[in-house]
Structure formats: C-alpha cells, structure tokens
MMTF fields as JSON, N, C-alpha, C and O atoms, coordinates in Angstrom:
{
  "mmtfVersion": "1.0.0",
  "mmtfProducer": "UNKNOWN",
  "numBonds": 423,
  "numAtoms": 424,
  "numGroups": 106,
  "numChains": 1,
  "numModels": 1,
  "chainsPerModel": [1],
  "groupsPerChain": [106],
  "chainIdList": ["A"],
  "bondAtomList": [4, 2, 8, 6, 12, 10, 16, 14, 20, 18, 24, 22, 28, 26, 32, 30, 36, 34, 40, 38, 44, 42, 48, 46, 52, 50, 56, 54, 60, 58, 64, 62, 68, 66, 72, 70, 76, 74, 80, 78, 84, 82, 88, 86, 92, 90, 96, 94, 100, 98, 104, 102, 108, 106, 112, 110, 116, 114, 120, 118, 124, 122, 128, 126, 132, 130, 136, 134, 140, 138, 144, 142, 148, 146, 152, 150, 156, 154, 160, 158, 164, 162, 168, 166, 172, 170, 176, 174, 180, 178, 184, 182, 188, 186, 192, 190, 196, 194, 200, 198, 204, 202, 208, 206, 212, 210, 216, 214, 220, 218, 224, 222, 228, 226, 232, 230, 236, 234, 240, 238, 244, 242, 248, 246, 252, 250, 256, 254, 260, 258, 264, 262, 268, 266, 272, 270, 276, 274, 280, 278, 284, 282, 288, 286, 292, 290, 296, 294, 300, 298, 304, 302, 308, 306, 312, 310, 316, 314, 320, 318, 324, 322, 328, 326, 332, 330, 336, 334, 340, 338, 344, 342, 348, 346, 352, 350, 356, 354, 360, 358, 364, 362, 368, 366, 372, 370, 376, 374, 380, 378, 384, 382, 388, 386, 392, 390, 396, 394, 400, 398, 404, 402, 408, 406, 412, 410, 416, 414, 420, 418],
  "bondOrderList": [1, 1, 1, 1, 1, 1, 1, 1, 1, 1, 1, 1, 1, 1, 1, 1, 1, 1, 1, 1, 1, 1, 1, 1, 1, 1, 1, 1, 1, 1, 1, 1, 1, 1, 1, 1, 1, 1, 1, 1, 1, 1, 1, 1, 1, 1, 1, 1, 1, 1, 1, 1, 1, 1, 1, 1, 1, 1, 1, 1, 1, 1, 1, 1, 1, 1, 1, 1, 1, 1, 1, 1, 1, 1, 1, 1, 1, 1, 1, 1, 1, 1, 1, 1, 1, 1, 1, 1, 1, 1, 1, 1, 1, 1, 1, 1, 1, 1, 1, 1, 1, 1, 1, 1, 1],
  "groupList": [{"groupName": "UNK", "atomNameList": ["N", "CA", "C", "O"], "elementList": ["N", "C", "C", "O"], "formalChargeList": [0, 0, 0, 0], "bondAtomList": [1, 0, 2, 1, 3, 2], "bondOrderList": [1, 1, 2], "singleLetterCode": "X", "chemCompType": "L-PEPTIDE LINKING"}],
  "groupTypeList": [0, 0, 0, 0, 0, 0, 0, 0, 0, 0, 0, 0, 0, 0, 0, 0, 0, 0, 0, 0, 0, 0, 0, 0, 0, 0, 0, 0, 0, 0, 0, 0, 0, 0, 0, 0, 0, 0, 0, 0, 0, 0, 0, 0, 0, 0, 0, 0, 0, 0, 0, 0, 0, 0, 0, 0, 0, 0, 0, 0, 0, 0, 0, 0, 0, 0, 0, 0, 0, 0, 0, 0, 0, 0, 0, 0, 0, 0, 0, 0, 0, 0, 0, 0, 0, 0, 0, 0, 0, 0, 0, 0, 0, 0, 0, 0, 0, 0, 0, 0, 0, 0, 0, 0, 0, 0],
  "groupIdList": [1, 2, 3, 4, 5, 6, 7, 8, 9, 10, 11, 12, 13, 14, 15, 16, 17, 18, 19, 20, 21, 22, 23, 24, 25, 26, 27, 28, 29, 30, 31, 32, 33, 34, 35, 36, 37, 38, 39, 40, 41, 42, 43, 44, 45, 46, 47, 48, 49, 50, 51, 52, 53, 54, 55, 56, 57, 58, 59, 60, 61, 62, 63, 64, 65, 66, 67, 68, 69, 70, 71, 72, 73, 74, 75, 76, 77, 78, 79, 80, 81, 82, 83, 84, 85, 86, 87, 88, 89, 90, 91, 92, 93, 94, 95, 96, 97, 98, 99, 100, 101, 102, 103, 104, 105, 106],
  "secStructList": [7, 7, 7, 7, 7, 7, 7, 7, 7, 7, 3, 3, 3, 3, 7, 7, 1, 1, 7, 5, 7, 7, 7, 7, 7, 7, 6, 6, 7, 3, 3, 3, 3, 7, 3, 3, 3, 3, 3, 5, 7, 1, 1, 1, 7, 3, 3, 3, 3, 3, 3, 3, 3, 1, 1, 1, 7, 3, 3, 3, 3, 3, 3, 3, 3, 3, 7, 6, 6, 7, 3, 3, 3, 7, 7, 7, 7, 3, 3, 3, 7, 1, 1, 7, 5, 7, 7, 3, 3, 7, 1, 1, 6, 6, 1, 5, 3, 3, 3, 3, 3, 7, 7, 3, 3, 7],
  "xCoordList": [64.04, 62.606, 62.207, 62.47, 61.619, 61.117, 60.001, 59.399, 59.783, 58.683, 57.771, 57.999, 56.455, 55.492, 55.494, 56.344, 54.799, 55.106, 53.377, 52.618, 52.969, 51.623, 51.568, 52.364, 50.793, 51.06, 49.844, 48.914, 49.627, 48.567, 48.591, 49.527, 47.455, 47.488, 48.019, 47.509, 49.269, 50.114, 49.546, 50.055, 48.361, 48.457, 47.508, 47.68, 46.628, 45.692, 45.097, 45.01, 44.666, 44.277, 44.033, 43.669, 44.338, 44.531, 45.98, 46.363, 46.497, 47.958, 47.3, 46.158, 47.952, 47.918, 48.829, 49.881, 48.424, 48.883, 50.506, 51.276, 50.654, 51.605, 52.3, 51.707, 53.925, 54.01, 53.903, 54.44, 52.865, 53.038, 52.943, 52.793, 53.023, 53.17, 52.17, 50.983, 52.391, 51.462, 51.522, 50.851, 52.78, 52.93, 54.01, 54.99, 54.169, 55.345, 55.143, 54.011, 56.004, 56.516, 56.393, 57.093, 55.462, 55.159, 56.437, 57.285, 56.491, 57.326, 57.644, 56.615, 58.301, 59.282, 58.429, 57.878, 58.854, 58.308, 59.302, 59.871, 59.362, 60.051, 58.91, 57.846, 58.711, 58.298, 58.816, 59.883, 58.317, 58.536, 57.814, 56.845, 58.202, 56.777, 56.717, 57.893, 56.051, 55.75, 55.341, 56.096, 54.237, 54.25, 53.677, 53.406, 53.561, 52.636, 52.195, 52.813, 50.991, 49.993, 48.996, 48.048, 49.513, 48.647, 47.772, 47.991, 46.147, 45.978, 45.301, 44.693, 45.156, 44.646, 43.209, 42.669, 42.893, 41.05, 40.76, 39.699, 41.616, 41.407, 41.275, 41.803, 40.583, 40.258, 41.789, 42.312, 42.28, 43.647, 45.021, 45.194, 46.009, 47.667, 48.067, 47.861, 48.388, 49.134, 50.615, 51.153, 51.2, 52.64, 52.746, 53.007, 52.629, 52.957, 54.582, 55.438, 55.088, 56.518, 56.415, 55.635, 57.25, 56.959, 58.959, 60.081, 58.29, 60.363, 59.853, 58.745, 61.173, 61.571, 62.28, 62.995, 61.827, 62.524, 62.867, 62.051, 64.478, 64.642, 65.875, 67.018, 65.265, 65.618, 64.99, 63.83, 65.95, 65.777, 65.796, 65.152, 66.444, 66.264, 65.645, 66.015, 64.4, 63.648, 64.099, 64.627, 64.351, 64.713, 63.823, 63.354, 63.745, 62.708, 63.386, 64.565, 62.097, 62.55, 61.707, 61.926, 60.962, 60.203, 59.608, 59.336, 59.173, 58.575, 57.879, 58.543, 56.526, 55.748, 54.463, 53.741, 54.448, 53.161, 52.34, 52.619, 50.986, 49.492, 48.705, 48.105, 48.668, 47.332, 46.408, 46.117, 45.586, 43.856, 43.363, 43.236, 43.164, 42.447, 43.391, 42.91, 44.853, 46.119, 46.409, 45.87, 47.077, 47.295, 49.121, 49.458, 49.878, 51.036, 51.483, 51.059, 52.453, 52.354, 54.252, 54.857, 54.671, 56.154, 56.38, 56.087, 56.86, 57.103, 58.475, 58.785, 59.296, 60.686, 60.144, 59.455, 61.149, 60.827, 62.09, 63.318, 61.438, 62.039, 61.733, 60.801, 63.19, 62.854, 62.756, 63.428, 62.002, 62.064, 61.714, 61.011, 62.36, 62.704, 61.348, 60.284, 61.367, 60.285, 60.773, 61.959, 59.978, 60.057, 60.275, 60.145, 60.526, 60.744, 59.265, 58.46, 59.283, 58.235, 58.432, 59.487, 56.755, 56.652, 55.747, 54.548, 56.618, 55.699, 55.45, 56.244, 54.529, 54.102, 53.615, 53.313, 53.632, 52.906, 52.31, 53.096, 51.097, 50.536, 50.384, 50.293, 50.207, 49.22, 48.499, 48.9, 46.976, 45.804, 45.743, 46.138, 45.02, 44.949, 43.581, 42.867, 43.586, 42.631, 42.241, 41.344, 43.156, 43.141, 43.995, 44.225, 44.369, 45.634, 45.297, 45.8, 44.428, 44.306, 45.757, 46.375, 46.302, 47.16, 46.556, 45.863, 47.257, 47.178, 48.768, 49.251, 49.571, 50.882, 50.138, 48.999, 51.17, 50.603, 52.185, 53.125, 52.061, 53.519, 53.394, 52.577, 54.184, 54.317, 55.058, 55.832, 54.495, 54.96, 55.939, 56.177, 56.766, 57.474, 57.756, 58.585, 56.696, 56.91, 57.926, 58.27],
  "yCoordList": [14.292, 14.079, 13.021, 13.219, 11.969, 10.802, 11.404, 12.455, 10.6, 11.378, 10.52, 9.578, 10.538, 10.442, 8.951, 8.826, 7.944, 6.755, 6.45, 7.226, 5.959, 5.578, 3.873, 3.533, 3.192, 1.479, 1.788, 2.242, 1.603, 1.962, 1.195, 0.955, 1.007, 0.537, 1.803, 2.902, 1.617, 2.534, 3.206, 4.144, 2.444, 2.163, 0.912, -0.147, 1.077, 0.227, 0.562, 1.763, -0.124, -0.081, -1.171, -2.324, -0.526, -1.816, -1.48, -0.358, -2.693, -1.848, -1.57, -1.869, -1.151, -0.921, -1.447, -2.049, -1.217, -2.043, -1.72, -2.462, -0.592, 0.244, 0.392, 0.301, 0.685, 1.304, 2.616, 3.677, 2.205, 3.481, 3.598, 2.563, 4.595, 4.469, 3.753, 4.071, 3.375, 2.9, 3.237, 3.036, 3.879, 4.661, 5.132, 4.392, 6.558, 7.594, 7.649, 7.394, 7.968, 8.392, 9.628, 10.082, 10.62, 11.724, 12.648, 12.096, 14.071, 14.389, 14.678, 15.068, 14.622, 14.997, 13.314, 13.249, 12.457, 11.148, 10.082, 9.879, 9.647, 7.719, 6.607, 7.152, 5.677, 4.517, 3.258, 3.054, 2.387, 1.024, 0.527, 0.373, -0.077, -1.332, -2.519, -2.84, -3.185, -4.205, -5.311, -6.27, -5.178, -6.216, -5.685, -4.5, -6.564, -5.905, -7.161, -8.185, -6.879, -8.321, -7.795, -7.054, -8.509, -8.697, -9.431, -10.046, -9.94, -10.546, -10.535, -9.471, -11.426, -11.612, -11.818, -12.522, -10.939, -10.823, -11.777, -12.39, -11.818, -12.08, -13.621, -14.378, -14.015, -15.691, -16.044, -17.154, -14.739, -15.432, -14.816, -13.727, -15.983, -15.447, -14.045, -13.224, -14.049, -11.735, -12.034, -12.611, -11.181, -10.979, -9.679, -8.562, -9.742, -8.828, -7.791, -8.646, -6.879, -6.081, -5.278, -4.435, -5.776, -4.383, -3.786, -4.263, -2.557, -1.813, -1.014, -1.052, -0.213, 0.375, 1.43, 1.201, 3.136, 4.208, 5.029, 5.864, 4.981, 5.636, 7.068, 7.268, 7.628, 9.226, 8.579, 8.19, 8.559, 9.173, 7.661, 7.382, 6.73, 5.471, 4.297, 3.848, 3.803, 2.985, 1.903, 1.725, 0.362, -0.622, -1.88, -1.96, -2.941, -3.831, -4.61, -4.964, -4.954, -6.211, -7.627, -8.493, -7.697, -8.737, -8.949, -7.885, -10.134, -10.337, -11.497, -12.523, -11.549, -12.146, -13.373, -12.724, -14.246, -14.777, -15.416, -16.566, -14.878, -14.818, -15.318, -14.828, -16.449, -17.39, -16.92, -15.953, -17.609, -17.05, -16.907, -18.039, -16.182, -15.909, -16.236, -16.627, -16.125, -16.133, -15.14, -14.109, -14.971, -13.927, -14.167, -15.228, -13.303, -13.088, -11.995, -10.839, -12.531, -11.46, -11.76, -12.83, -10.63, -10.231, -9.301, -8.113, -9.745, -9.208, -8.881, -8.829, -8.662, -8.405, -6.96, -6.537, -6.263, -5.318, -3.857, -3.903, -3.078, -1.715, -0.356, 0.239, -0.221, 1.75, 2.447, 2.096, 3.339, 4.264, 5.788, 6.008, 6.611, 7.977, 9.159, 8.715, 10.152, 11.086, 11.336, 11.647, 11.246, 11.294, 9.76, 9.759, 8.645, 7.243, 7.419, 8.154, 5.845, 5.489, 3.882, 3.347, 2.973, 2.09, 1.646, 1.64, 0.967, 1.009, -0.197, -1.054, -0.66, -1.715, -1.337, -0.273, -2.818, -2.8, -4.433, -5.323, -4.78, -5.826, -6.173, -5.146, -7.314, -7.596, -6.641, -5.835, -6.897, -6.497, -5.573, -5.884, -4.09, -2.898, -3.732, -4.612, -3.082, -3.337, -5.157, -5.574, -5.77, -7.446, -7.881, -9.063, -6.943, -7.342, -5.767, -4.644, -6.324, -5.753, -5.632, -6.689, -4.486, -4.373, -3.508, -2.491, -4.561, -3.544, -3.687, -4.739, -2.169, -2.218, -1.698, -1.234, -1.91, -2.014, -1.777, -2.085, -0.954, -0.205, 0.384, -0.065, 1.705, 2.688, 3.578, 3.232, 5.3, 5.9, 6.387, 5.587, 7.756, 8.587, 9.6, 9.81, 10.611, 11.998, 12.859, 14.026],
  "zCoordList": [13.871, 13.955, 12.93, 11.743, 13.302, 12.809, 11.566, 11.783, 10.196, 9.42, 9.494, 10.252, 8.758, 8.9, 8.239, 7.358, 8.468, 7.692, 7.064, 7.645, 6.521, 6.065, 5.36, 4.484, 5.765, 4.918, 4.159, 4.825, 2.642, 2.131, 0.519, -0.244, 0.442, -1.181, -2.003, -1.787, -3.154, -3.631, -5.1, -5.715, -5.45, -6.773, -7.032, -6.43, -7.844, -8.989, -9.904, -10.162, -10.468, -11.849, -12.99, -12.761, -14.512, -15.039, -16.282, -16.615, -16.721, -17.437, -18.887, -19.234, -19.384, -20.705, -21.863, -21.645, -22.907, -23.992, -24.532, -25.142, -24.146, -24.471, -23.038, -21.963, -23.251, -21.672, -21.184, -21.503, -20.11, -19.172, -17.292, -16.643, -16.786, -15.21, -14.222, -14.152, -13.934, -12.867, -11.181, -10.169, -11.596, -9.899, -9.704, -9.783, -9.377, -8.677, -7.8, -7.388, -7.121, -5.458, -5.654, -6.559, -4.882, -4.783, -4.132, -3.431, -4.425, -4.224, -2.541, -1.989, -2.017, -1.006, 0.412, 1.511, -0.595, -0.131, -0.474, -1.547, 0.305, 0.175, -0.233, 0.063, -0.619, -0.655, -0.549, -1.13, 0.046, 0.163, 0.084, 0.827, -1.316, -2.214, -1.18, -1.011, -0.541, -0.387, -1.627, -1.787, -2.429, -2.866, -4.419, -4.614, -5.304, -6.715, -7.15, -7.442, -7.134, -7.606, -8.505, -8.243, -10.078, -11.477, -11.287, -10.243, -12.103, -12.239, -13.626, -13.744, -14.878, -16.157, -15.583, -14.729, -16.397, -16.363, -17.729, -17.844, -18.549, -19.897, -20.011, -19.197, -21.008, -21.233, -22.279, -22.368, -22.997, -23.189, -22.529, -21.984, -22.791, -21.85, -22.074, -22.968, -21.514, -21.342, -20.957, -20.012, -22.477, -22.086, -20.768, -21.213, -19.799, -18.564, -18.699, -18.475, -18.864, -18.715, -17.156, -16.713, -16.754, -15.207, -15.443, -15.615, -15.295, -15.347, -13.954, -13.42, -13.527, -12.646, -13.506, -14.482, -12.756, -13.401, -12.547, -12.158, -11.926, -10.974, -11.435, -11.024, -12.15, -12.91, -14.262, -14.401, -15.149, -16.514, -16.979, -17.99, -16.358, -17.377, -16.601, -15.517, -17.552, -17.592, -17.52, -18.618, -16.462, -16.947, -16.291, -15.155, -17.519, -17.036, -16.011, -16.037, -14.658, -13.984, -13.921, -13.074, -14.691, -15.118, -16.207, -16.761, -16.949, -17.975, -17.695, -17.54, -17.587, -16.652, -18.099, -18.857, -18.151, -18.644, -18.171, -17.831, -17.972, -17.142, -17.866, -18.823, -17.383, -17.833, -17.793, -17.089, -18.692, -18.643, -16.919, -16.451, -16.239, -15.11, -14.05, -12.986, -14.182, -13.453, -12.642, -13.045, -11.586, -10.262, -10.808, -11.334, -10.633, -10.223, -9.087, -9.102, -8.034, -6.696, -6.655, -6.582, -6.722, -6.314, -5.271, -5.408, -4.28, -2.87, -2.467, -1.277, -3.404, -3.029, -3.58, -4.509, -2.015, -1.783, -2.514, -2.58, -2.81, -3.425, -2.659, -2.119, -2.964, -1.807, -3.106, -4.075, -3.129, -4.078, -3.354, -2.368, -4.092, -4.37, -4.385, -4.816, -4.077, -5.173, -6.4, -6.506, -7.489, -8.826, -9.407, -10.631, -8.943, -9.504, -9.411, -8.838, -10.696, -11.364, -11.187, -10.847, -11.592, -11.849, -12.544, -12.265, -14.153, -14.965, -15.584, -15.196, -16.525, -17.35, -18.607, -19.146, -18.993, -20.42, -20.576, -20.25, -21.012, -21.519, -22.379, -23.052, -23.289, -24.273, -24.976, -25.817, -24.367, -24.664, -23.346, -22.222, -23.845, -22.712, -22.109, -22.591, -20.952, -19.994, -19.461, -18.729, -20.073, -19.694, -18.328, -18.073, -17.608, -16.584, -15.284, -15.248, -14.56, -13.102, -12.182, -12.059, -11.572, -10.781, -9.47, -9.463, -8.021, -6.826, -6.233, -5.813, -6.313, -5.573, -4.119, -4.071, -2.788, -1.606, -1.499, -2.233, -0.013, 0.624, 1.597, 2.401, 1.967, 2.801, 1.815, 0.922, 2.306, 2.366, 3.272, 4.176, 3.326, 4.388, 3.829, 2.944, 4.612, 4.034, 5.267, 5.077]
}
C-alpha cells in the first residue's frame, strides 16, 4: 500500500545566532527537501552554517556568505528520516529569513 505523500512548505522562520533546528522529520515520516532558501534581511553580510543530523551526529553542509539583502537557494535534494534534523546558525539572530519546501510520506 502506497503512503500518503504531501508537497508543502517544511519549515520557516528566522535562524539564530547560535545553532539550532530548523526542521525534523516528524515521526513515522520520510521527507524530501526540495529546496532551502535564506535570505539576509540585514544591511550587513551574515556568516550563514546549514548542517544535516541524521541520528546523533551533526555535520555541516554549507557555509554560506549573504550580502546585505542577498537570497541564497540550494536545491539539491535530501531524503531524510523521522527524527533527522536541519539545522543553522548565523551571525546576528533574527538577520537571515529561511523557507525549506518538500514532501512528506507518512
């Protein structure tokens, strides 16, 4: 029996200064990120971190620098798990808008 699929914005917000999540895969669910697009709200550059945490260890896959009023969009795509995470860290908290966009499959 085929499961349930959903295409839906995954996740937004804004990152924070420190790292933390910006989106799990709920439990007894698959995901497939389509895309994750930052953009600097801020009048100055933002060091951007995005990791991937699929169990227990955290590892970065980008390190991104966002111009004053800059968009960054990465579309290579990731399956993830229930219980994986996707997380960041910025600069300055609240200077760097994120929308991830995907599907679920429950």
């Amino acid at each position: 029996m085929a499961g349930t699929f959903v295409a839906k914005a995954l996740g937004e917000g804004q990152v924070a200064s420190a790292k933390g999540t910006i989106y799990t895969v709920p439990a007894s669910t698959w995901a497939y990120i389509k895309s994750i697009t930052f953009y600097n709200t801020n009048a100055t550059t933002q060091t951007l971190n995005v990791y991937l945490k699929p169990g227990a260890t955290s590892r970065q896959i980008r390190k991104i620098s966002l111009a004053q009023y800059e968009s960054y969009e990465f579309s290579i795509p990731y399956l993830l798990e229930a219980g994986d995470l996707i997380e960041a860290d910025t600069t300055t908290a609240t200077a760097v808008d994120y929308v991830i966009t995907g599907i679920e499959e429950t």
